[in-house]
C-alpha atoms as one frame of an Amber mdcrd trajectory, in Angstrom:
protein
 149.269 108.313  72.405 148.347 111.083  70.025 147.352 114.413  70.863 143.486
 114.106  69.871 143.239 110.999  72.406 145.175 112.794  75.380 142.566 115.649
  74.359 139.631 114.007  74.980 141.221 111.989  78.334 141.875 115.254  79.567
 138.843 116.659  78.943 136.454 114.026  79.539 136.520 114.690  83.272 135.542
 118.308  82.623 132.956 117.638  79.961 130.910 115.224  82.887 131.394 117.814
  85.583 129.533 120.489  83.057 127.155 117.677  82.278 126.623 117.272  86.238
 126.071 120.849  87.082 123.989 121.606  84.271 121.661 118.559  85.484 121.610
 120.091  89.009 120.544 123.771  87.668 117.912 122.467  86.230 116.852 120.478
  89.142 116.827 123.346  91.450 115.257 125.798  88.783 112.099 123.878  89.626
 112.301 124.053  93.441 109.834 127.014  94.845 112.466 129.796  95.713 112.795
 130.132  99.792 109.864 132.151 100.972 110.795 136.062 101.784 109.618 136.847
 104.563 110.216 133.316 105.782 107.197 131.269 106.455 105.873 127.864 107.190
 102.687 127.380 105.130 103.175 128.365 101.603 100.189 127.803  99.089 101.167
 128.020  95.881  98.217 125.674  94.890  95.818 127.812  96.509  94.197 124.769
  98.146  93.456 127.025 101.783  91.276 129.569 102.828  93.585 132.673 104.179
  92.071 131.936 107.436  93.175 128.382 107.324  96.694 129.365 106.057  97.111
 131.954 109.203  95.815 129.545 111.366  98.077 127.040 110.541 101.019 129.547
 109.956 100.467 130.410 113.789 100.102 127.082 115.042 103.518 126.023 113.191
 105.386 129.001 114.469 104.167 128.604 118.192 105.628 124.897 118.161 108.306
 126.036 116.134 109.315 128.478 119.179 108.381 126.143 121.884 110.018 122.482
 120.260 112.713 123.738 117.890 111.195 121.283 114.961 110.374 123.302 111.947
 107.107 121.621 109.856 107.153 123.363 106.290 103.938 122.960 104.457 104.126
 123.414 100.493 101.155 123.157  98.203 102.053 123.279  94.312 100.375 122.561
  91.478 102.807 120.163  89.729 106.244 119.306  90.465 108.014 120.268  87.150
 108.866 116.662  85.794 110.055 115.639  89.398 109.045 112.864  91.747 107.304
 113.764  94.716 109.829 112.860  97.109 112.664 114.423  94.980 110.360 117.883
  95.842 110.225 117.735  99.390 113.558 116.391  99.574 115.142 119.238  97.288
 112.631 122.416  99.227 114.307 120.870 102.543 117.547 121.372 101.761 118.005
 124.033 100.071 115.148 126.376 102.361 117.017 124.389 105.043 114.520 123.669
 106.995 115.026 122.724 110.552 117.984 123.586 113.213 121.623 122.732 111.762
 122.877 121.200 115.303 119.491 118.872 114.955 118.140 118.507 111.459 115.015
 118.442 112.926 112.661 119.745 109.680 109.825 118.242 108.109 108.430 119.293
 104.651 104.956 118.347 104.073 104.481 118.516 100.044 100.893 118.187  98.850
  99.894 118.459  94.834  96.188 118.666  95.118  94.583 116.391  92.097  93.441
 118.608  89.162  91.662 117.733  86.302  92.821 114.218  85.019  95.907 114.111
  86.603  96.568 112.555  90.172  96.867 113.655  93.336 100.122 113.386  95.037
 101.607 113.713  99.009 104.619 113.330 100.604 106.329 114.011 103.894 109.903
 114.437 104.588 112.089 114.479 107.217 115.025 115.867 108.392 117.979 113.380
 109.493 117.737 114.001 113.268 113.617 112.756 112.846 114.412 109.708 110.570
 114.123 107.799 114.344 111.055 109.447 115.870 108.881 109.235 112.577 110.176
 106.292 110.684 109.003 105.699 106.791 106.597 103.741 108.113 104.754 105.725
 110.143 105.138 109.150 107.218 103.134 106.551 104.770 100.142 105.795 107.107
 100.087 109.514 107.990 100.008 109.819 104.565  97.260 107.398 103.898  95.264
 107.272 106.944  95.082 110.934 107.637  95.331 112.658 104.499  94.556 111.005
 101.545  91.351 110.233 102.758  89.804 113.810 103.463  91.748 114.856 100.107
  89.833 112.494  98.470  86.653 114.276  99.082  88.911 117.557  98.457  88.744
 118.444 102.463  92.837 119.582 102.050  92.993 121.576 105.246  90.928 118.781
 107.677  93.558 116.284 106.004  96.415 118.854 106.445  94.885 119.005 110.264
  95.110 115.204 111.245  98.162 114.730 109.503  99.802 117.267 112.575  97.621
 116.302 115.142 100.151 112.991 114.369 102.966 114.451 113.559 103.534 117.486
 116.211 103.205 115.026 119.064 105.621 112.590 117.446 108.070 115.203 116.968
 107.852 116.507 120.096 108.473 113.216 122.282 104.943 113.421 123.592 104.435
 109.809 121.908 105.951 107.357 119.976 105.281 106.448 116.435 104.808 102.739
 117.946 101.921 104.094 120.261 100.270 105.927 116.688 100.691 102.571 114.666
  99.050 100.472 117.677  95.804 103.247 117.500  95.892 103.278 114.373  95.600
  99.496 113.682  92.600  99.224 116.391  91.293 102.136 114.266  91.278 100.076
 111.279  90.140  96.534 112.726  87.224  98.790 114.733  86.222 100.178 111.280
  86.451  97.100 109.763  84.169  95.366 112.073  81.877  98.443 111.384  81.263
  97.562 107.497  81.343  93.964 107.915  78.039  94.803 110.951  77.092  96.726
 107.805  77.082  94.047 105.436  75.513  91.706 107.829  72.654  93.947 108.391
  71.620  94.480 104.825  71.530  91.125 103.892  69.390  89.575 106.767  67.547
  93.170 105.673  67.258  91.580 102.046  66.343  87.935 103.327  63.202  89.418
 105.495  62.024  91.754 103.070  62.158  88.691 100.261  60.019  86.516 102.621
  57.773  89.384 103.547  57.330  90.540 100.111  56.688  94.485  99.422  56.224
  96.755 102.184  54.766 100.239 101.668  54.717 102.097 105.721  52.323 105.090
 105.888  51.582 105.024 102.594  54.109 106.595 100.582  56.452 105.539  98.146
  59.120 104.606 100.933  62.612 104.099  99.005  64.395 101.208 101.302  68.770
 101.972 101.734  70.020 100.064  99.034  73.835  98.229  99.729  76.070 101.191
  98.485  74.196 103.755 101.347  75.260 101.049 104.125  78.473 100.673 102.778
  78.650 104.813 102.618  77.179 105.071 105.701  80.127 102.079 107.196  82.571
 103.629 105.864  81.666 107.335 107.567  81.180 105.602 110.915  84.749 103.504
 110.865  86.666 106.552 110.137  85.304 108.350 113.446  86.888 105.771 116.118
  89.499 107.067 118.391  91.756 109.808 116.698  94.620 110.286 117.777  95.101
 112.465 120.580  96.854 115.749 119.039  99.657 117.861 120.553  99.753 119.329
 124.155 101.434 122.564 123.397  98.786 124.405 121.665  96.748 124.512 118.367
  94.653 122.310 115.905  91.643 122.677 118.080  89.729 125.948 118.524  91.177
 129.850 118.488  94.240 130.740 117.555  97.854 132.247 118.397  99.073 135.877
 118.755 102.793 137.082 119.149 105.210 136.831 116.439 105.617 135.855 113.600
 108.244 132.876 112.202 111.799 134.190 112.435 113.449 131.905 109.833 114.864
 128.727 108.836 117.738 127.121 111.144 120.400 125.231 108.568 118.474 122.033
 108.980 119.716 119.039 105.904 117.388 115.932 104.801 118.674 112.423 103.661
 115.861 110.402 102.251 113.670 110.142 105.332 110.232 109.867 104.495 107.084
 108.640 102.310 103.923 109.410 101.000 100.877 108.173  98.522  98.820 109.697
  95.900  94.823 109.247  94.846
C-alpha cells in the first residue's frame, strides 16, 4: 500500500466528520436562537396582536406551573430551506423544551401563508407525550382546528382551538381517543348539515322552475344562489360541539397575573408529531 492511499484511508474518516459538522452548523444557524428572557409565545411572524401574545404567554405559563408540560408557540416567516417538522423538531431540542425527567414539551410551529407561497403548521412533541397525543391526533389538530381559521387568516382563534385540544390532552383530563370520537361526530354532524343544504336548494330550484319568476314586495329580490348555501353549510357544520377546553384556567375570558415563565426544563423530542399546510 503506498503512502498516498494510506493518506486518504486515514483521512477519509476525518474528512466525513468535517463534512458532518459543517452540515449540522448550518442546520442550527437557521433555528430561532432560545428566547432571552425565556418565553413561550414567540412571534417572529408578527401574526398576534400584543394582547393576544400576553394572553396566551399567561395562559401557557399558568399550565406550565400547574402541569409541568411546556407548549412553545413559534411563528416565523419561512423556515430557511427546512421542512416544517425538521423546525419544530430542531427549536425543541435545542431550547429544550419540556422537563428532562419527562420530556414533556410541545412546539407548536406556524408559517403564516404570505404572498404566493403556502402556509405551513406543525406540532411536535416531546418523547414522554408521543403516547398521550399520538401523530394522529397532532394532524387533525392540525387540520380541524387550525388550518381552517388560518385559512380565513384568524391565526390566534386557530392558535386558540388548537390548545383548547391540546392542554386537556396533555394534562390527562381526556384522551386523544375521546377528541377523535368528537371530532368524527363533528364531522358526520357537519356533513349532514351541507348535504340538508344541498337538498334544500334544489327542491328550492324545482319550485321556483314550476312557479316561474317571483318578485315579493316589489323589489328586485336577489334569491341565495348554491355557493351562499354551501357558505352558509359550511359556517353552520363547523359550530357543532367543540371540544370542551382545559379545566385549569385560560382560553376563555380574562386573564392571569403572577409570574412570569421561569425557563425551559432539559426536555428532548424524537419525531413525535404532524401537521398540514394551506
Amino acid at each position: 500500500m503506498n503512502r498516498a492511499m494510506k493518506y486518504r484511508l486515514v483521512n477519509k474518516p476525518l474528512t466525513l466528520l468535517v463534512l458532518l459538522t459543517i452540515a449540522v452548523t448550518s442546520v442550527l444557524a437557521q433555528v430561532p436562537e432560545r428566547p432571552s428572557p425565556p418565553r413561550l409565545v414567540n412571534d417572529f411572524a408578527v401574526i398576534l396582536t400584543p394582547e393576544q401574545s400576553t394572553y396566551l404567554e399567561d395562559t401557557l405559563v399558568n399550565f406550565a406551573n400547574k402541569t409541568s408540560n411546556q407548549i412553545v408557540i413559534v411563528t416565523l416567516n419561512d423556515f430557511g430551506g427546512m421542512e416544517r417538522s425538521q423546525m419544530a423538531y430542531s427549536i425543541g431540542e435545542e431550547w429544550r423544551v419540556g422537563q428532562e425527567k419527562f420530556d414533556n414539551g410541545i412546539v407548536i410551529l406556524i408559517k403564516p401563508k404570505r404572498h404566493d407561497e403556502r402556509g405551513e403548521a406543525f406540532i411536535a412533541t416531546g418523547y414522554g407525550l408521543e403516547g398521550a397525543l399520538p401523530d394522529a391526533i397532532c394532524k387533525r389538530i392540525v387540520e380541524q382546528e387550525m388550518i381552517p381559521h388560518f385559512m380565513l387568516g384568524e391565526y390566534y382563534e386557530g392558535i386558540v382551538e388548537a390548545l383548547k385540544v391540546i392542554m386537556p390532552i396533555a394534562a390527562g383530563e381526556f384522551s386523544s381517543e375521546e377528541y377523535a370520537a368528537q371530532s368524527e361526530g363533528s364531522s358526520l354532524f357537519g356533513a349532514l348539515i351541507v348535504i340538508g343544504i344541498v337538498l334544500i336548494f334544489i327542491i328550492f330550484s324545482i319550485v321556483n322552475k314550476r312557479k316561474g319568476p317571483t318578485n315579493f314586495g316589489g323589489g328586485n329580490r336577489k334569491d341565495p344562489g348554491f355557493l351562499d348555501l354551501l357558505i352558509l353549510g359550511s359556517l353552520l357544520s363547523g359550530r357543532g360541539g367543540r371540544f370542551g377546553g382545559y379545566s385549569g384556567g385560560g382560553l376563555g375570558r380574562g386573564g392571569f397575573g403572577g409570574g412570569g415563565f421561569g425557563g425551559f426544563g432539559g426536555g428532548s423530542f424524537g419525531g413525535g408529531g404532524a401537521g398540514g399546510s394551506w
